[in-house]
FIMARKOL-953967 format. One record per atom (N, C-alpha, C): residue number from 1; residue in three letters; x, y, z. Coordinates in pm, 1 decimal. Each point is the difference from the previous one (the first is absolute). Layout:
     k     r         c1         c2         c3
   NUM   ala          X          Y          Z
...
// end
This chain:
     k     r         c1         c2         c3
     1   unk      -45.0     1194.9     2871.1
     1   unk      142.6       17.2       25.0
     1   unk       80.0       -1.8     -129.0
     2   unk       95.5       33.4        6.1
     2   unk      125.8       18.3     -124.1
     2   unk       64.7     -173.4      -24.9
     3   unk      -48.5      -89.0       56.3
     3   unk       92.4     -114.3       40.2
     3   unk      -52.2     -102.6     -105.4
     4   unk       54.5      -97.6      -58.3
     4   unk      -36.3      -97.2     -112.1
     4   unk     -108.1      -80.3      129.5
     5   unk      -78.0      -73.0      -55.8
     5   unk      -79.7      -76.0       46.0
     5   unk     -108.5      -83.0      -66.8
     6   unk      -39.1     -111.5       -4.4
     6   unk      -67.9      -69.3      -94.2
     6   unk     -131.5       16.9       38.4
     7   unk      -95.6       -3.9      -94.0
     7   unk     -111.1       40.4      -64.8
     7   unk      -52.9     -134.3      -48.5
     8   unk     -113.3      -79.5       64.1
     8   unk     -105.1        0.1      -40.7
     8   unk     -126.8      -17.9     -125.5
     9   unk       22.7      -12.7      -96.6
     9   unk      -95.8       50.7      -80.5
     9   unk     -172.7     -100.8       -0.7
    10   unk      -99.6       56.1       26.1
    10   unk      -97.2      -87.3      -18.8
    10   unk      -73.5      -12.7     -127.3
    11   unk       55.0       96.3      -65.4
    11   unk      -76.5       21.0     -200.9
    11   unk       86.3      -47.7      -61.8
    12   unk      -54.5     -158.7      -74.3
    12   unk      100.2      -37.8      -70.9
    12   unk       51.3       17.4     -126.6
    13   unk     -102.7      139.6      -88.0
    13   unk       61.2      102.5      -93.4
    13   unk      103.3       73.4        7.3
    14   unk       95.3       27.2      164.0
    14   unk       76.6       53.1       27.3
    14   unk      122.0      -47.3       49.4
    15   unk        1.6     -138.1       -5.7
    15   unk       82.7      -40.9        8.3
    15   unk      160.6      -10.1     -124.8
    16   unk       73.7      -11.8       56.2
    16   unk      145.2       48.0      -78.7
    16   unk      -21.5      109.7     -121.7
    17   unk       91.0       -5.1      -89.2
    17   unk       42.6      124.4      -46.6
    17   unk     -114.9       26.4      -34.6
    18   unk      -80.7      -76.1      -83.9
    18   unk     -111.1       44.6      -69.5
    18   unk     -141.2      106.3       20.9
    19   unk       25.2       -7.5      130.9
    19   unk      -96.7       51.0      101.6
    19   unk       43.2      161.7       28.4
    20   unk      138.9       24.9      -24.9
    20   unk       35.1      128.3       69.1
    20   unk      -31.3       99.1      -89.0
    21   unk        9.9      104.6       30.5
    21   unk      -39.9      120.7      -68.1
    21   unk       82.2       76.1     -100.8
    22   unk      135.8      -13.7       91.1
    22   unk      167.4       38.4      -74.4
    22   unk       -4.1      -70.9     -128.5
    23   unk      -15.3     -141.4       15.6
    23   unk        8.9      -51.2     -106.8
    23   unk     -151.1       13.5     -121.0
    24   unk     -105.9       31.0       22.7
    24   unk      -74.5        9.4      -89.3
    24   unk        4.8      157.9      -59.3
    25   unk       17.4      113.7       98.1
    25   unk       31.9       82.7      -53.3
    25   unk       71.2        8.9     -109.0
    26   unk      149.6      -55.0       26.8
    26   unk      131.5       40.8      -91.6
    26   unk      -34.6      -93.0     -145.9
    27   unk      -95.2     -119.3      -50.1
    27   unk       -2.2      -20.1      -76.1
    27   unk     -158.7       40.3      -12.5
    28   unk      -54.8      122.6       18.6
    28   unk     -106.6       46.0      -91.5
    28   unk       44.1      155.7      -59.8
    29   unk     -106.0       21.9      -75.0
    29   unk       -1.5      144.3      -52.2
    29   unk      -37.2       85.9      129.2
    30   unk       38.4      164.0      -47.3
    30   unk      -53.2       74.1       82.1
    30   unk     -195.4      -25.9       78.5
    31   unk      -32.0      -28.4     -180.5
    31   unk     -132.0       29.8       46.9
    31   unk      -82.5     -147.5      -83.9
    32   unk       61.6     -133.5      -19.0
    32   unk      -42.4      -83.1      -43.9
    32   unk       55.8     -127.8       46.4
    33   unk      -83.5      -91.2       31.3
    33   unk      126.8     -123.5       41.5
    33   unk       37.6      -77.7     -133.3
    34   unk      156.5      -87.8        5.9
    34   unk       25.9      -54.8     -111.3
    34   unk       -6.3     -152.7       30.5
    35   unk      -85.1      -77.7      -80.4
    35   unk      110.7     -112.3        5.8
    35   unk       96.2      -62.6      -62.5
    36   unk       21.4       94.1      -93.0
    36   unk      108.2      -33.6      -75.4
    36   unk      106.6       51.4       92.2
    37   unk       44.9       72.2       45.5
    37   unk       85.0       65.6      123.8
    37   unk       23.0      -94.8      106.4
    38   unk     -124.7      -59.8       68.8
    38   unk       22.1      -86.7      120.9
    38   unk       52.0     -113.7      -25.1
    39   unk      -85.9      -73.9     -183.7
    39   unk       47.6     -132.7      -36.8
    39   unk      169.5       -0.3       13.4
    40   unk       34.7      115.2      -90.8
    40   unk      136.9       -2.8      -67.5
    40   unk       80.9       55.2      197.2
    41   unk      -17.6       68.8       57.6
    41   unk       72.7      -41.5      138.9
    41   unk       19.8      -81.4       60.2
    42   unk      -84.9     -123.6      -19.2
    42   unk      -60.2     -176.7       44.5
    42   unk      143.9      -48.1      -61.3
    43   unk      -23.9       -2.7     -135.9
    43   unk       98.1      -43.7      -74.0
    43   unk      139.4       30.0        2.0
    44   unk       47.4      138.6       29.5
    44   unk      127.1      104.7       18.4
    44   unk        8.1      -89.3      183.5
    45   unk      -20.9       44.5       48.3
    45   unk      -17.0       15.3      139.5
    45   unk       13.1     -123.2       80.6
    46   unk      -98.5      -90.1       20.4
    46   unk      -11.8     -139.2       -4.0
    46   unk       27.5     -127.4      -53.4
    47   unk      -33.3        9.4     -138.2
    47   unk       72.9     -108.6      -53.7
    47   unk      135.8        7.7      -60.5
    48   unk       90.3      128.2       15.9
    48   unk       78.5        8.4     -108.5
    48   unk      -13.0      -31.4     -116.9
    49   unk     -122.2       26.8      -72.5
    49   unk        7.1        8.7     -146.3
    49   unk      -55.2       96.1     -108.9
    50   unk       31.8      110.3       27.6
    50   unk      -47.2      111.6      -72.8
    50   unk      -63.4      -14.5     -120.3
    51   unk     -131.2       65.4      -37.8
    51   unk      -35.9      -48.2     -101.3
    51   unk      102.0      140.6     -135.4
    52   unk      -11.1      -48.6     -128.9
    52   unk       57.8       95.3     -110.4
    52   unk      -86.0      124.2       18.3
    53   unk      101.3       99.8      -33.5
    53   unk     -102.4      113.1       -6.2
    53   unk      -66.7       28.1     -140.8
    54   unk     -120.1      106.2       -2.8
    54   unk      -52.0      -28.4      -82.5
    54   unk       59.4       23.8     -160.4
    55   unk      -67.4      -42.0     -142.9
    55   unk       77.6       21.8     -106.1
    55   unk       42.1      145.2      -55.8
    56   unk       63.6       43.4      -94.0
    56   unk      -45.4      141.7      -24.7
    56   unk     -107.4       29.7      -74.5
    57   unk      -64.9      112.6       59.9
    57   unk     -127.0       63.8     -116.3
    57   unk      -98.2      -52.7       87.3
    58   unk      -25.1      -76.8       88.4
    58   unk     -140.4      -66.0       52.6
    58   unk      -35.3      113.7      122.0
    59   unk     -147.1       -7.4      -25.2
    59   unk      -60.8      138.3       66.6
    59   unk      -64.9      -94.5      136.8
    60   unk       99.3       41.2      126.2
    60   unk      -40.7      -23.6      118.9
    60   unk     -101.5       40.1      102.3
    61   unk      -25.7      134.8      -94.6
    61   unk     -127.5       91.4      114.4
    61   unk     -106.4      -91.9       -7.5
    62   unk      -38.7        5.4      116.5
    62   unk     -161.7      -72.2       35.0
    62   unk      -80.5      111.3       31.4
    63   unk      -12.1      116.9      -35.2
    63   unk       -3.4      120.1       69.2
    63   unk     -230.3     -105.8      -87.8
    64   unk     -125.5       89.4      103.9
    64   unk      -81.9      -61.4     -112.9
    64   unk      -57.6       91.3      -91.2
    65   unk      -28.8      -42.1     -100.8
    65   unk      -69.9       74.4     -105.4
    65   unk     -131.2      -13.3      -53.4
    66   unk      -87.0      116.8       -1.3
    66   unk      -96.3       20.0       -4.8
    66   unk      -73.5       48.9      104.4
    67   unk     -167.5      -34.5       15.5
    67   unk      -67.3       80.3      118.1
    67   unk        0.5     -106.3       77.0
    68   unk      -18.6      -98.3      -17.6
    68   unk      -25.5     -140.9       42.6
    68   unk      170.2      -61.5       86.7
    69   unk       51.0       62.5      118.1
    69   unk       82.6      -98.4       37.7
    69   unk       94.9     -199.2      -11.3
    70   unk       43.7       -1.3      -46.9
    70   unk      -11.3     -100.7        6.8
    70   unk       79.9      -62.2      107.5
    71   unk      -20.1     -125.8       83.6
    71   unk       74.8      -58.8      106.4
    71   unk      181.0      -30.1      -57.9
    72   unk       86.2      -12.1       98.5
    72   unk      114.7        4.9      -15.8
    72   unk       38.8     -144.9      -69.6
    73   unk      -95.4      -64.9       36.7
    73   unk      -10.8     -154.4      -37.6
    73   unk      -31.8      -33.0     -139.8
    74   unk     -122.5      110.2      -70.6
    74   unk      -41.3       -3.4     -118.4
    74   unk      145.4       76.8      -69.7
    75   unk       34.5       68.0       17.1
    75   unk      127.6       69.4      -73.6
    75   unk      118.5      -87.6      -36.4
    76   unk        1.1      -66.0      138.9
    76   unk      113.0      -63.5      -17.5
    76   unk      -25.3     -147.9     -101.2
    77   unk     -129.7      -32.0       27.0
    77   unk       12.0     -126.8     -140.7
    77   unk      -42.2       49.2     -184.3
    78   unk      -48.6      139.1       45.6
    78   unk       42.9       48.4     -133.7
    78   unk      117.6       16.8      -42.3
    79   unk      110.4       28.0       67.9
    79   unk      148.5       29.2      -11.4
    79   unk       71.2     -141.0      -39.8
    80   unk      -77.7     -104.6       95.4
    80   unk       60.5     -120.0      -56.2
    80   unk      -22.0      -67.6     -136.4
    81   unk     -109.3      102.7      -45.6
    81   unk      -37.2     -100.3     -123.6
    81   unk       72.4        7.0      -60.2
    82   unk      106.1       81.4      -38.3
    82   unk      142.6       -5.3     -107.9
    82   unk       86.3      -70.3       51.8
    83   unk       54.5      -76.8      -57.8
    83   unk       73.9     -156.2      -11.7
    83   unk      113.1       53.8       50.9
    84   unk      105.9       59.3       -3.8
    84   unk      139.4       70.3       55.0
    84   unk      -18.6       49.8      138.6
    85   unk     -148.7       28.3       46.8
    85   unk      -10.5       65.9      136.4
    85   unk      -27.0     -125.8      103.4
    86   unk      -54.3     -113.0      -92.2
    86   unk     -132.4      -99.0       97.9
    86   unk      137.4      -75.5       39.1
    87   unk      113.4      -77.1      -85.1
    87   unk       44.4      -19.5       52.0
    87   unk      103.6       -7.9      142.3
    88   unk       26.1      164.1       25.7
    88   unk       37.4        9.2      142.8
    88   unk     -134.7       20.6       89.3
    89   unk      -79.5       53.4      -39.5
    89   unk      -99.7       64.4       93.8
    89   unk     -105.6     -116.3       24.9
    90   unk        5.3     -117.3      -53.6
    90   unk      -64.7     -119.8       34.7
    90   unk       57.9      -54.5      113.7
    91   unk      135.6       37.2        9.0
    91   unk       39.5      -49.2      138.9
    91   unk       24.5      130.4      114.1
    92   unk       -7.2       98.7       -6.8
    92   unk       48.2      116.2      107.5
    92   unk     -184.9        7.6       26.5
    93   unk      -57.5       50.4      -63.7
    93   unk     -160.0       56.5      -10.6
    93   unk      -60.0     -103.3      163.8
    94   unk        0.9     -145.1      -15.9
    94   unk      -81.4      -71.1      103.7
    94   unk       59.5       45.1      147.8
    95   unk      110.7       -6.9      -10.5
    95   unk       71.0       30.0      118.3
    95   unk      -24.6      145.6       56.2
    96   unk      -19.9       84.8      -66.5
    96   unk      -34.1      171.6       41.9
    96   unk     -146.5      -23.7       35.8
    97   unk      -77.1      -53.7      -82.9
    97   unk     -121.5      -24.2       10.1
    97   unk      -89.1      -60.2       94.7
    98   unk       83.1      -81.4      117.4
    98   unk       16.6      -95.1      100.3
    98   unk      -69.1      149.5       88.7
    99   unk       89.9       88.4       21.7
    99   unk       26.6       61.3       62.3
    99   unk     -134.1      193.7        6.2
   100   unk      -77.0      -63.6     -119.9
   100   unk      -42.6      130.0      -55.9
   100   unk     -127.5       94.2      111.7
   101   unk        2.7     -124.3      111.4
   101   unk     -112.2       72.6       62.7
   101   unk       73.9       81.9       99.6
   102   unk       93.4      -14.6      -30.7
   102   unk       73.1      123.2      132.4
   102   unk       56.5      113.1      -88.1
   103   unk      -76.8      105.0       26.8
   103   unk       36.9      186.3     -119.2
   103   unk      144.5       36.4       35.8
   104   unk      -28.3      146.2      -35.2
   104   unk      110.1       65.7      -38.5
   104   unk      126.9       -9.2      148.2
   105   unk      -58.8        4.1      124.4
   105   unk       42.5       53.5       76.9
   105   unk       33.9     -123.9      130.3
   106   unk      -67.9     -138.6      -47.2
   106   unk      -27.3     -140.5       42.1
   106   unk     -110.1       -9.3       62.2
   107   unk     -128.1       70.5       12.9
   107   unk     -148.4       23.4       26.2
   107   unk      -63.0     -131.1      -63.4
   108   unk      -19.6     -119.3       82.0
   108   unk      -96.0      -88.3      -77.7
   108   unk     -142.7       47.2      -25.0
   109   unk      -44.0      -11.3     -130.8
   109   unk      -98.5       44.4      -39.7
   109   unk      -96.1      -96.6      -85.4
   110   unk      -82.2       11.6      -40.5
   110   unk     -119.6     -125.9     -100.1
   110   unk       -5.6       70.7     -104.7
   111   unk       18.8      156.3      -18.5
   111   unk      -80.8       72.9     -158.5
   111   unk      118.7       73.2       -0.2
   112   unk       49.3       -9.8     -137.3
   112   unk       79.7       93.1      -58.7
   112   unk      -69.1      135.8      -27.5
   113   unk      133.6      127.8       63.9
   113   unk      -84.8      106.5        8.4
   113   unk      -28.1      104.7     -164.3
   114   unk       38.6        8.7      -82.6
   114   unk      -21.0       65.3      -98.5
   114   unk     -140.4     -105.1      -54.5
   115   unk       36.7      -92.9      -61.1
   115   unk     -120.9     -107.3      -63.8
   115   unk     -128.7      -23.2       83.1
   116   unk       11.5       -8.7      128.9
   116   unk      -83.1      -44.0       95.9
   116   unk      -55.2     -148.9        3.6
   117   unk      106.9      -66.1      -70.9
   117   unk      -49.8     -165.5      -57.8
   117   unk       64.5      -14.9      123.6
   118   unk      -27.9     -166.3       15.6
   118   unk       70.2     -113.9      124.1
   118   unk      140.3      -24.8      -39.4
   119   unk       77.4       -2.3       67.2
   119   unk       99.8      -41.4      -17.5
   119   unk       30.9     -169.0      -34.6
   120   unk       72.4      -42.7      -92.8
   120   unk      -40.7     -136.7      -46.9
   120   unk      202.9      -11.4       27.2
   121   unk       11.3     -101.8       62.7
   121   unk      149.9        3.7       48.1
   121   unk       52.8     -185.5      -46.9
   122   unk     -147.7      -51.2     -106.2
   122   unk       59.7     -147.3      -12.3
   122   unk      140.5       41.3      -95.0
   123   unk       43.8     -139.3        9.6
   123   unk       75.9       40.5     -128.3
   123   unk       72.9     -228.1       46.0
   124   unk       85.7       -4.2      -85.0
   124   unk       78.5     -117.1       -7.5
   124   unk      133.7       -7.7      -54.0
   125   unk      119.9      -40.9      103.6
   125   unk      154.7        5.3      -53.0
   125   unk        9.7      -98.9     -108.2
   126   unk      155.1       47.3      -78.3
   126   unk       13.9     -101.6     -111.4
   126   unk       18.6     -160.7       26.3
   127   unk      -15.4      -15.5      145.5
   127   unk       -1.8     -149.7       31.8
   127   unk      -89.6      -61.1       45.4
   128   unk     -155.0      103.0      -51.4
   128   unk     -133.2      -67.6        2.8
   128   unk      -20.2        2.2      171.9
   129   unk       70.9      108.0       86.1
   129   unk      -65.3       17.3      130.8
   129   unk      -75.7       76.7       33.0
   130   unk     -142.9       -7.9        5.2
   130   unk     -118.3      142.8       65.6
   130   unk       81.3      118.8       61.6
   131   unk        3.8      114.3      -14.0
   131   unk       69.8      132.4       97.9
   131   unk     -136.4       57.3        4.5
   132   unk      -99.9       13.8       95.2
   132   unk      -70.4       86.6        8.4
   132   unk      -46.6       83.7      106.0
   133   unk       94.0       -3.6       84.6
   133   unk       -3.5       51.8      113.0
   133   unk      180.4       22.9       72.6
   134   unk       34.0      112.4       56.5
   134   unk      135.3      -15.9       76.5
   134   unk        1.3     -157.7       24.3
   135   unk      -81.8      -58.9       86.5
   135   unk       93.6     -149.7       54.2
   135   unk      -15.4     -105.5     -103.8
   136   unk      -98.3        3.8      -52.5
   136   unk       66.1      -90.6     -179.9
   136   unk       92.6       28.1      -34.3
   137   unk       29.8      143.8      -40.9
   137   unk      160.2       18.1      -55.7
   137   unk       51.9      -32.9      133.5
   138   unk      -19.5       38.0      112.3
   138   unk      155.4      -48.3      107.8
   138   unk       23.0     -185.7      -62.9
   139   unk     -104.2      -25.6       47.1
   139   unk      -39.7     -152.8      -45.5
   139   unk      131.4      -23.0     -134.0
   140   unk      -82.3       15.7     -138.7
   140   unk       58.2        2.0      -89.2
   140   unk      195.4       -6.2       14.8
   141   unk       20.7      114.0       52.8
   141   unk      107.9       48.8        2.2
   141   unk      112.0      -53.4       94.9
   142   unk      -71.7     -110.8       82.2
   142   unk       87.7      -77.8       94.5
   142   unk      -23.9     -148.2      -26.9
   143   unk      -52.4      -53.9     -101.2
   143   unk        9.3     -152.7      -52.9
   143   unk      127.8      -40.8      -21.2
   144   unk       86.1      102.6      -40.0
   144   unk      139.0      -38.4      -34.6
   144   unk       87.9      102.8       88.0
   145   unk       33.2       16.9      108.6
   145   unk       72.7       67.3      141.4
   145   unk      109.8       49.5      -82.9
   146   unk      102.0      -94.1      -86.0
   146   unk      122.7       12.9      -59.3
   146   unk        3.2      174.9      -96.9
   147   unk     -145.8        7.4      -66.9
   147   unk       47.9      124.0      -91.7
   147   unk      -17.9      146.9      100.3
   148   unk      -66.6      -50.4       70.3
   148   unk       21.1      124.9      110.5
   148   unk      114.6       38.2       87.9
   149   unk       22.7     -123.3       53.0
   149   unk      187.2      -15.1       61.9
   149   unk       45.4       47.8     -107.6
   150   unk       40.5     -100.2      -94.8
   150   unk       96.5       97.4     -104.8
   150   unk      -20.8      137.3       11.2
   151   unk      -68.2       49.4      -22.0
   151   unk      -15.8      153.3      -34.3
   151   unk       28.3       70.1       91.8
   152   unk       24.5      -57.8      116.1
   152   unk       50.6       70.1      123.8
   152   unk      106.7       43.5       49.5
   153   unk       69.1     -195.8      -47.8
   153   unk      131.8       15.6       14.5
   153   unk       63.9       70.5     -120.1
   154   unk      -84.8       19.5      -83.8
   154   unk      103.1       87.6     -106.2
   154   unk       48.3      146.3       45.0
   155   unk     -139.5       71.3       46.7
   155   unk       -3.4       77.5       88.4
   155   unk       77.4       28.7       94.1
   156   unk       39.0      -60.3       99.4
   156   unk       65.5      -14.0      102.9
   156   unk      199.2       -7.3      -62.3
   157   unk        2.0      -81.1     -102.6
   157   unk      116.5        7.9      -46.2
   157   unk       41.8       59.1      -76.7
   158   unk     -123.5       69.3      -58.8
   158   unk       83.6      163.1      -51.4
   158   unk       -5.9      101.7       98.4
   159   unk      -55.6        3.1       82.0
   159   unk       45.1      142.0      113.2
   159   unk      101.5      -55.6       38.1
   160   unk       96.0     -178.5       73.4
   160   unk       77.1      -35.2       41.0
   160   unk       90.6       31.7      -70.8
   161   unk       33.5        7.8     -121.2
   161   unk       93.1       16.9     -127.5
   161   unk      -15.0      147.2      -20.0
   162   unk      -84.0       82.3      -18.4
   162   unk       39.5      138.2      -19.5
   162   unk       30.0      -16.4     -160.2
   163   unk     -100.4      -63.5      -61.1
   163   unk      -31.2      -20.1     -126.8
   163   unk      -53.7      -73.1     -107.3
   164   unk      -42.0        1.1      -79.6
   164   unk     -100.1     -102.6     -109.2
   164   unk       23.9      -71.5       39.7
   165   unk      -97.6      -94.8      -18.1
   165   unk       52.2     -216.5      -28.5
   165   unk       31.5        9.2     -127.7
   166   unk       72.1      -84.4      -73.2
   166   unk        3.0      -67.3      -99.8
   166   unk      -51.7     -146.2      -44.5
   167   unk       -2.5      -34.5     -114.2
   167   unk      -20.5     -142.9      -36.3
   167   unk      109.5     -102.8      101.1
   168   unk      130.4       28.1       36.9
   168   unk       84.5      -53.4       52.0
   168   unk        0.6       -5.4      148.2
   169   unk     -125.1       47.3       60.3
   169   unk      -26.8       38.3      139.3
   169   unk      -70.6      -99.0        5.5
   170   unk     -115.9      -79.8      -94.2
   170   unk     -102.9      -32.8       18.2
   170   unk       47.6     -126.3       71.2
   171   unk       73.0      -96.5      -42.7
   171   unk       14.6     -156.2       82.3
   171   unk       35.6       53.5      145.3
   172   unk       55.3      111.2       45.7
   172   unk       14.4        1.5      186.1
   172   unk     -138.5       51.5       -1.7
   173   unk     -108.2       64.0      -88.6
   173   unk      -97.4       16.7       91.1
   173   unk      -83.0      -95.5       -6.6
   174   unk       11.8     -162.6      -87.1
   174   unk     -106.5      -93.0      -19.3
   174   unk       47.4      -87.3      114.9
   175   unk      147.9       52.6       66.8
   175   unk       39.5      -78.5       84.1
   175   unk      -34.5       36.1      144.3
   176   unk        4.0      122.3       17.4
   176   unk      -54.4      105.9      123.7
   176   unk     -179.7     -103.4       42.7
   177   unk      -64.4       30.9     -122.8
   177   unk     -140.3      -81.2      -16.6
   177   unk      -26.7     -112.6       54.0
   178   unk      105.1     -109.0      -90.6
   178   unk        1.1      -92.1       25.0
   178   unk       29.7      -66.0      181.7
   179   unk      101.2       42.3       49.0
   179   unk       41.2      -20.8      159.6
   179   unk     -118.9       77.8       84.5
   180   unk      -62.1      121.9      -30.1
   180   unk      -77.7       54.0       78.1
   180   unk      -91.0      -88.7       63.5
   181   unk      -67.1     -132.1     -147.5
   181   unk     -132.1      -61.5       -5.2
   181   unk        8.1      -87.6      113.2
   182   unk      130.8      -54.4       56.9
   182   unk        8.7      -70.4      109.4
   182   unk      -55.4       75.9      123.7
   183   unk        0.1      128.9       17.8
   183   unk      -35.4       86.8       78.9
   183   unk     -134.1        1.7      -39.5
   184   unk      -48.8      -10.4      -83.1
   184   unk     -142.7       38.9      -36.4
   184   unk        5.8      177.3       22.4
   185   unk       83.0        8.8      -84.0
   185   unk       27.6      174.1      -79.7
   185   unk       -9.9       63.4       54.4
   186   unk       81.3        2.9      143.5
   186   unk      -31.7       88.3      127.9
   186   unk       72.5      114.2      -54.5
   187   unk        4.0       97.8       42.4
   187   unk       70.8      135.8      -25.8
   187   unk      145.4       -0.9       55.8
   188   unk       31.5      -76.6      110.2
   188   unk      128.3       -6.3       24.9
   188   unk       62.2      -88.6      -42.8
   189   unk      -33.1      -77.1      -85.3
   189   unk       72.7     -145.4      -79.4
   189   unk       30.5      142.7     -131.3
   190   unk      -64.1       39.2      -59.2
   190   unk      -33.8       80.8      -85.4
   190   unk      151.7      106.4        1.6
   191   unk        3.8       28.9       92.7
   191   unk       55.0      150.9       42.2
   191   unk      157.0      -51.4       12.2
   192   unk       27.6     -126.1       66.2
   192   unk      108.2      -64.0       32.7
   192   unk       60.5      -56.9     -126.2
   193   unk      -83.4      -91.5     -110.3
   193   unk       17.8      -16.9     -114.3
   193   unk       80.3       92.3      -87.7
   194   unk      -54.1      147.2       38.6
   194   unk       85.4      117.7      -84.9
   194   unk      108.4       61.9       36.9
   195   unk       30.0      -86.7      173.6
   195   unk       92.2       62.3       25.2
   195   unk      132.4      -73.3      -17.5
   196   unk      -58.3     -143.3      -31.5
   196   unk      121.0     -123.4      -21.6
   196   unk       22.2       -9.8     -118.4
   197   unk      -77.1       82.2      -95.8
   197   unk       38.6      -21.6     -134.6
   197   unk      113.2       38.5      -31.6
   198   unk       58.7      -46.6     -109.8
   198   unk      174.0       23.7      -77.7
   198   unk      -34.6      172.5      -56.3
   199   unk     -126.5       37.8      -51.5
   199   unk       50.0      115.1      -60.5
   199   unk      -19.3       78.7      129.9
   200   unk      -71.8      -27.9       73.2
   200   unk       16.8      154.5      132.8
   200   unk      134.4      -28.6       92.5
   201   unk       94.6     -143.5        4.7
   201   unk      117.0      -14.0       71.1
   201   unk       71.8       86.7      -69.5
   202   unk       26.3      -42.5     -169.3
   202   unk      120.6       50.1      -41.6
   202   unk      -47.1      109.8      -17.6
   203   unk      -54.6      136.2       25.0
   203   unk       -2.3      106.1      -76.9
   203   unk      115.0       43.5        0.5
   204   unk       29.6       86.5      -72.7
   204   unk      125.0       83.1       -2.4
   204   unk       45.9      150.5       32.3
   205   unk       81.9       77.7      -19.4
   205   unk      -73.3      161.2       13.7
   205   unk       93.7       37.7     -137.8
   206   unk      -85.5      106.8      -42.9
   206   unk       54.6       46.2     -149.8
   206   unk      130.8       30.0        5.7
// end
């Protein structure tokens, strides 16, 4: 039927965003998966904290070279070995990497298809937590509930506002956060929070 209705899931690789297809698609290549792409959406997306983009002059292709394939995994810690790259990509890299057994299209798979190696998806966040599987990172990524709320309600209060946050936004949204937790960060504590706030009362019209 055409009608919303809840679903079920019995594969627990597929559970929330991580699992869907929309979302693994839009952060891979046409014809390669990234995890530098998925990490840095984790980060953009979820935590609100974008990582820097990269410096100028640094050569991003992972494209591989030679006859010999190499895994996306081997590329990418060659890339890290230069000191200006390792530092962001020490933290975006585990988090994409969490995620690496699901391809281009969200097809869980064991062998990467150009290399024909296993897919190796360990990796560890900068706060010394295992990600080696979707529910490690879910795991990982819900020890602290607050940076995910935040990032939501930021979300939510810039479509409410009909424009950027600023630095000067931030105390109504640590405050939105803060009152939700009594709710235990229900979506309608959440939603109500943005609607009682001072900057979505007073808006103004140009």
């Amino acid at each position: 039927g055409d009608q919303f209705r809840r679903v079920a899931l019995e594969d627990s690789r597929r559970f929330g965003l991580f699992g869907k297809g929309s979302v693994l698609m839009v952060t891979s290549y046409p014809d390669r998966t990234s995890p530098v792409l998925r990490g840095a959406w984790i980060m953009d997306q979820i935590l609100a904290a974008p990582p820097n983009p990269p410096p100028p002059g640094v050569e991003t292709d992972l494209a591989p070279v030679g006859d010999v394939p190499k895994s996306v995994r081997e590329r990418l810690a060659l890339h890290r070995t230069q000191t200006s790259c390792n530092q962001c990509h020490g933290v975006i890299d585990p988090l994409g990497q969490a995620l690496e057994n699901f391809n281009v299209i969200g097809e869980w798979r064991e062998r990467e298809r150009d290399s024909g190696v296993l897919v190796d998806s360990t990796g560890t966040t900068s706060t010394g937590l295992p990600v080696n599987s979707p529910a490690e990172l879910r795991a990982a990524l819900t020890t602290d509930p607050t940076l995910f709320v935040t990032a939501l309600t930021q979300k939510l209060l810039t479509f409410a506002l009909g424009r950027a946050l600023t630095h000067y936004d931030m105390p109504v949204v640590r405050r939105i956060v803060a009152d939700a937790e009594r709710e235990d960060y229900s979506f309608e504590s959440i939603v109500l929070g943005v609607a009682r706030s001072v900057p979505f009362r007073m808006r103004s019209s140009p």
